[in-house]
N, C-alpha and C positions, 0 to 999 in steps of 0.2 A: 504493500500500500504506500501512496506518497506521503511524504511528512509532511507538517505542518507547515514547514516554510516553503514548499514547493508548492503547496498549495495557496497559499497566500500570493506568493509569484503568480501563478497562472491568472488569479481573481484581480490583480493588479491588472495586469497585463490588458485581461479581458477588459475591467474600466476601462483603463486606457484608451484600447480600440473602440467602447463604446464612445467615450466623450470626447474622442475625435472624428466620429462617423455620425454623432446626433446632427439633425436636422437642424440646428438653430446652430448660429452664433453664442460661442461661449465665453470667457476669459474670467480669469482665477488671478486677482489683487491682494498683496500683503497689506500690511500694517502699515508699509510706508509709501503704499500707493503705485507699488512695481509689479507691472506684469508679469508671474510666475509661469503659467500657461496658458494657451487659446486653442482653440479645437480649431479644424482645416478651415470651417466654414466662416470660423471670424477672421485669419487670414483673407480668403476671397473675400467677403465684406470691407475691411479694410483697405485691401491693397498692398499687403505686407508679409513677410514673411517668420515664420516665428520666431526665427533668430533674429530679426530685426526689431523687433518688439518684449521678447523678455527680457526683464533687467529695465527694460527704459521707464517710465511714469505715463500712468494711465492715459493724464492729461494729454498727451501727445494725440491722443482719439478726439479730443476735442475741441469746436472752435473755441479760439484763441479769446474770445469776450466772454466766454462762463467760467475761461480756467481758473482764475483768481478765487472762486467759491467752491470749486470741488474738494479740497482739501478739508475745508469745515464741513461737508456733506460727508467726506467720507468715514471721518472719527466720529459723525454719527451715526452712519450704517452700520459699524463696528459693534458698537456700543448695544447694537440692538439682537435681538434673539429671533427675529420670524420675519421669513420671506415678505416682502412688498415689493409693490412697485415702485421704480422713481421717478420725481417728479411729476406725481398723480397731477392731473389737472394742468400739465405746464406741454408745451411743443420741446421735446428733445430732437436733440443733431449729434450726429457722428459726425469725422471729418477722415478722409480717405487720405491714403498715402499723396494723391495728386492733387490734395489741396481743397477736394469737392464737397459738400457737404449732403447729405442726405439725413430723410427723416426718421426716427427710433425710435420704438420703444424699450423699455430695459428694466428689466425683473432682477432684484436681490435679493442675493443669501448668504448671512454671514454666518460661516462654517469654522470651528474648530478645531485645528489639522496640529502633526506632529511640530512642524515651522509656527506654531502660533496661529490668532484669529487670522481670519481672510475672507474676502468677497468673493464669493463666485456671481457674475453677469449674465444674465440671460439677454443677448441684444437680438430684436425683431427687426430689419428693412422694411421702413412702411414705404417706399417709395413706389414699388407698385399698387400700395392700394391707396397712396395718396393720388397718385397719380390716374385710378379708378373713377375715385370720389371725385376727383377735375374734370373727368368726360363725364359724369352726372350730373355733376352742377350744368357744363355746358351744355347739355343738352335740356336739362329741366330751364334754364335761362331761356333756350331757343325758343323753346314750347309755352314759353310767358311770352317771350314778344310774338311769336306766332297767332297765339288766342288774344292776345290785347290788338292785332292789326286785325282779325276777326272781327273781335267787334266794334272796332271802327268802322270799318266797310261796311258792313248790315246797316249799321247806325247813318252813316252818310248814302245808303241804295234806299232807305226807308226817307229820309231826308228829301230824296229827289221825287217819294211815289208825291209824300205831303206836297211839295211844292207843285205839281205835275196839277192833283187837286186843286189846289190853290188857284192854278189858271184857267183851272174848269169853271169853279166859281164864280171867276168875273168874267168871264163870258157869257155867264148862264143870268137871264132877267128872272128865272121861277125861283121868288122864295123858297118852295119848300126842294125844291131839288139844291139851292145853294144850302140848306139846313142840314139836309144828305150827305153833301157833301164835305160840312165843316165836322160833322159827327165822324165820318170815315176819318177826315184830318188827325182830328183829337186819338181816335184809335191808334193809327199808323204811329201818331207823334209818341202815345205810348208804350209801345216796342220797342219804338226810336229811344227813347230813355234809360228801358232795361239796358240795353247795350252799350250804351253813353255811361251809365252809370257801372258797368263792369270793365272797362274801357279804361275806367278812372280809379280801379280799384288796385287793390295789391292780392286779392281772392278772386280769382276767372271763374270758381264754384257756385261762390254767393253773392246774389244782388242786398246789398244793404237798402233795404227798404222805407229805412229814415230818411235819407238821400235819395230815393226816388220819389218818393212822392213831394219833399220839397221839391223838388224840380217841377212837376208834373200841377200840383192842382194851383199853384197859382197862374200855371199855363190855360189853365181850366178857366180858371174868374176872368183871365183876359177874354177869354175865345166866347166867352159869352158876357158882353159887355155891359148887357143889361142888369145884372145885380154884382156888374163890379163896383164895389165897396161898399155895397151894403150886406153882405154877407160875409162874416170872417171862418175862417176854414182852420179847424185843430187838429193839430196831427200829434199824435200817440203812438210811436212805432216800437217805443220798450227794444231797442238795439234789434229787431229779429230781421237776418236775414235768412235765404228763399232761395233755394237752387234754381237755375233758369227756367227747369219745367214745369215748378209751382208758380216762380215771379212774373210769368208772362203772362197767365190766363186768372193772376191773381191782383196785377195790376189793371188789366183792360177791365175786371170785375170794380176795381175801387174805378178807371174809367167812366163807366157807364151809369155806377151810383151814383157819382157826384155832378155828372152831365145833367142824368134825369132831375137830381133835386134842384141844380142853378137852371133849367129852363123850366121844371114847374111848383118846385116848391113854393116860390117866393114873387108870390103875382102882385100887381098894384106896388113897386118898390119899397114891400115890406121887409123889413128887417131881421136878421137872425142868425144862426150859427148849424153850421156845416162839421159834425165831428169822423173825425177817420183814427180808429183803435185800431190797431194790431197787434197781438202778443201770442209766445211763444208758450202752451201747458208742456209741462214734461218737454220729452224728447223729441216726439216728431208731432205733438197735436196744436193746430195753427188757428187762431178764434180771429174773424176779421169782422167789424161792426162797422157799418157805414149809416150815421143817424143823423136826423136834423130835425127844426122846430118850426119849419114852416109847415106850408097846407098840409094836410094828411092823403093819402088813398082813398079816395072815396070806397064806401063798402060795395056800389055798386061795382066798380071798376074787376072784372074778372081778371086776374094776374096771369093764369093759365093761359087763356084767350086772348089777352093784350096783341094789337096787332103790331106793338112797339118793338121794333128791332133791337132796342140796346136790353129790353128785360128777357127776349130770346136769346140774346147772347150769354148773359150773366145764367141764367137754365142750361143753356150748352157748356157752358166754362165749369159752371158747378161739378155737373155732373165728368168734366174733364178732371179734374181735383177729384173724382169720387167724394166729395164733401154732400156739407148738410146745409140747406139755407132757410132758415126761418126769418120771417115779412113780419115786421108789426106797423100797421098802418096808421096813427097815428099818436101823439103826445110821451113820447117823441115817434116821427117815422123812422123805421131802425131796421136795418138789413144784415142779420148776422150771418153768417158763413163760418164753418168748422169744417174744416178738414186734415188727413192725416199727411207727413211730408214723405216722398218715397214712393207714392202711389200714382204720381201723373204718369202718362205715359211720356 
């Protein structure tokens, strides 16, 4: 059988070949900051050979502006008893035989050997995956300026349908066909804003709906001159934004409620107030209220039957949203909408 020292020999040995054939970057630091040994792989990471490097100071790995503070790092890795990492939280650099510098990460362990304490280094090359994370960013960058010249373009093609309208209308002497007409405007012009208003965002996902509707209904009180300024308009939007498939058919909905109530709520330039709530229950449940204090609904007035295009559209949109819309006709007139987020198509 072999003896004890032969066998010790061969278990040496064997380490050896292991901690020169492990996959990582190694190197093994004295007391006084002198390279003892490094495995093949921290040689190829370096640039150096092992003779070139034991015996010399650690620091020689690193750039020349941190060197002045490893020294006091290093009698505290000493000092300590359990692997960590260094410089948790900081960007580390190696620096190569040619002067180069590259990104690292580097695990420590201070071991207890016959030679006294010492470091052993665990160094990682992040340069390939820094280098990874740099074609992700530039491509998540591309894919932002990409969708934000999206919806520009939507925003300026809706732009030109409104103006297109717009010339329709002053050609046309029929009231109610130019009424048609400025009602389609309003619609378009609200699309138009969805994409204006993500356009203008730093979120391509969510339309912030506090910012679209400022936008949008005092575009409303203009477009219907007759109870400009005598009806003020409150918006309540509690921060919720709206993925573009809820915000589209949930803005032409606040649209068309607030069209209907500035041309009929408020006859004989009566006086009063326009409110628009919108708030976010839980996670995906959406409560939208469009109420005001002018006239009411008459009870005659069949809502089903209506042969008014903007209350068929707000029934089409609803049921686009899968949501719920309950009518209260009057003190206050109050149009609430619930629906779930997720569910448009």
């Amino acid at each position: 059988m072999p003896g004890m020292a032969e066998q010790r020999l061969k278990l040496d040995e064997y380490l050896g070949q292991a901690f020169d054939r492990i996959p990582v970057a190694m190197i093994v630091v004295n007391q006084l900051g002198e390279i003892t040994r490094l495995n093949q792989l921290a040689e190829t990471t370096f640039g150096y050979s092992s003779a070139e490097l034991i015996g010399r100071p650690v620091e020689m790995l690193i750039p020349a502006r941190y060197r002045h503070a490893h020294p006091g790092y290093r009698q505290g890795f000493l000092a300590e008893t359990n692997a960590r990492p260094m410089g948790a939280g900081r960007d580390l650099s190696g620096l190569r035989k040619d002067g180069s510098e590259f990104p690292v990460e580097i695990g420590i362990n201070p071991v207890q050997t016959g030679e006294g304490p010492m470091i052993l280094s665990v160094i990682l090359d992040l340069s390939e995956r820094k280098l990874s994370e740099k074609r992700i960013q530039d491509a998540l960058q591309q894919k932002d300026l990409l969708l934000r010249e999206v919806h520009h373009r939507v925003k300026n093609n809706l732009q030109v349908i409104h103006s297109l309208l717009d010339l329709q209308a002053l050609k046309s002497s029929d009231s109610e066909l130019i009424g048609m007409l400025r009602d389609s405007q309003n619609r378009v012009r609200s699309m138009s804003l969805i994409h204006q208003t993500l356009y203008q965002s730093q979120n391509f996902a969510q339309v912030d709906f506090q910012r679209f509707l400022g936008e949008l209904l005092p575009r409303l009180t203009e477009a219907y001159g007759s109870t400009s300024g005598q009806v003020d308009i409150e918006i309540n939007a509690h921060d919720v934004k709206l993925p573009i498939n809820e915000a589209i058919p949930c803005g032409l909905i606040v649209n068309e409620l607030v069209s209907n109530a500035l041309k009929h709520g408020f006859p004989n330039q009566q006086r009063g107030r326009i409110s628009v709530d919108i708030r976010q229950q839980g996670e995906k449940q959406i409560e939208l209220c469009i109420s005001d204090d002018g006239q009411g609904i008459p009870q005659a007035l069949d809502l089903s039957r209506t042969g008014s295009l903007g209350l068929q559209l707000v029934q089409l949109l609803t049921q686009q949203l899968h949501g719920k819309l309950d009518i209260q006709r009057e003190n206050p007139t109050r149009f609430s909408l619930s629906f779930q987020l997720g569910t448009a198509p």
